[in-house]
C-alpha positions, 0 to 999 in steps of 0.5 A: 514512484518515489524510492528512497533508501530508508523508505517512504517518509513523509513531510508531516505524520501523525502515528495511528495504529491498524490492522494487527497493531502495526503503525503506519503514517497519515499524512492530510489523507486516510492511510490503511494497513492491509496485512496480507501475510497470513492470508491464502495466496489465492485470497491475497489480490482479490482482497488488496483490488476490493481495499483499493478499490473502496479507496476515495481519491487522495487515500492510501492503502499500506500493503504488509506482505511476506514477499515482493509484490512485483506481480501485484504491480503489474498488475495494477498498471494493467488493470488499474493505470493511472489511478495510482501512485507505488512507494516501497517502504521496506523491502525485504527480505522477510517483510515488504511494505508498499504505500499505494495512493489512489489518484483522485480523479480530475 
């Protein structure tokens, strides 16, 4: 896990717009901005898994929320350990950013 004080930066980019006009960063992989402030909090982990899950390894999910997704990383380390790699962007308070890059398997 790499946390800095301004965030996840990395060392070459292209700027790409997503979901809801928000920009995110690529680097040499697929970068996904999943949005999930205005979905159902019962909707919220099962739509973030199915995104990561549909992931190749080397990819990157880039997960918006509205509050700190603490318990989604514990649960990822449960459900999921090993297969991935969580670097807060922004964190709080009205907006949390994570970078979650899924492992490729070796």
């Amino acid at each position: 896990m790499r946390e800095t004080a301004r965030g996840w930066t990395p060392k070459s980019h292209k700027r790409i717009t997503h979901d809801k006009g928000e920009e995110n960063t690529m680097t040499d992989t697929t970068v996904v901005t999943l949005d999930v402030r205005e979905m159902t909090p019962r909707e919220r982990h099962p739509a973030i898994f199915a995104r990561f899950d549909a992931l190749k390894g080397g990819e990157a999910l880039r997960l918006v929320n509205d509050h700190d997704p603490k318990p989604l990383h514990y649960q990822l380390l449960a459900e999921r350990p090993g297969t991935f790699e969580w670097e807060p962007e922004e964190q709080g308070p009205e907006r949390w950013v994570i970078h979650i890059r899924k492992i490729a398997a070796e």
